[in-house]
C-alpha positions in Angstrom: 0.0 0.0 0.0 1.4 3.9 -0.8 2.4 6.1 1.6 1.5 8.7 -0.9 -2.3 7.9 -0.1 -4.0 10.4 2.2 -5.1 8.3 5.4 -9.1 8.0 5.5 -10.9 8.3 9.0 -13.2 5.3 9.5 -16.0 4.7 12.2 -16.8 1.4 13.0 -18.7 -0.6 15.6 -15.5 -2.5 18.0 -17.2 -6.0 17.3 -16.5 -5.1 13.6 -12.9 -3.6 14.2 -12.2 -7.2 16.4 -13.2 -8.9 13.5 -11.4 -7.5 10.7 -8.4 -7.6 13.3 -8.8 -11.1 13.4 -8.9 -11.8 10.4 -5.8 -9.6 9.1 -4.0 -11.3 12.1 -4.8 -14.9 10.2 -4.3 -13.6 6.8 -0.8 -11.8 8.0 -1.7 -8.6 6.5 -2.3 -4.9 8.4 -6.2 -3.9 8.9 -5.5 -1.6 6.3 -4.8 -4.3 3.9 -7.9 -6.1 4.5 -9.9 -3.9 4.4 -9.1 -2.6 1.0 -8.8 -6.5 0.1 -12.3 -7.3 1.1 -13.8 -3.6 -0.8 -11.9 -4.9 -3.8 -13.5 -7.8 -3.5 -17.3 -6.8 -2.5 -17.0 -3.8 -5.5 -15.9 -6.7 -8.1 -18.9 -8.9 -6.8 -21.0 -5.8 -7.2 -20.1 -5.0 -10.7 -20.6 -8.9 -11.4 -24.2 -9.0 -9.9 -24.9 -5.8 -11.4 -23.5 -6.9 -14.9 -21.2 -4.4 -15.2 -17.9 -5.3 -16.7 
């Protein structure tokens, strides 16, 4: 991930921030990556469902 990407303030609920936590922990990757991993991810399905290409 850049450095040369402005940081983005994000609210979440703490049962939500646990989770992703524990799942970057398993994955060996920072919050940050998983989080932009799993919106990659749930855009691509979106564009899919919606038949975009």
């Amino acid at each position: 991930m850049s450095r040369e990407i402005p940081p983005f303030g994000l609210r979440m609920p703490d049962n939500l921030k646990q989770g992703l936590k524990r799942l970057a922990e398993e994955r060996r990757r920072s919050m940050n990556a998983q989080i932009v991993t799993m919106l990659e991810s749930g855009l691509a399905a979106e564009k899919v469902a919606s038949g975009q290409n």
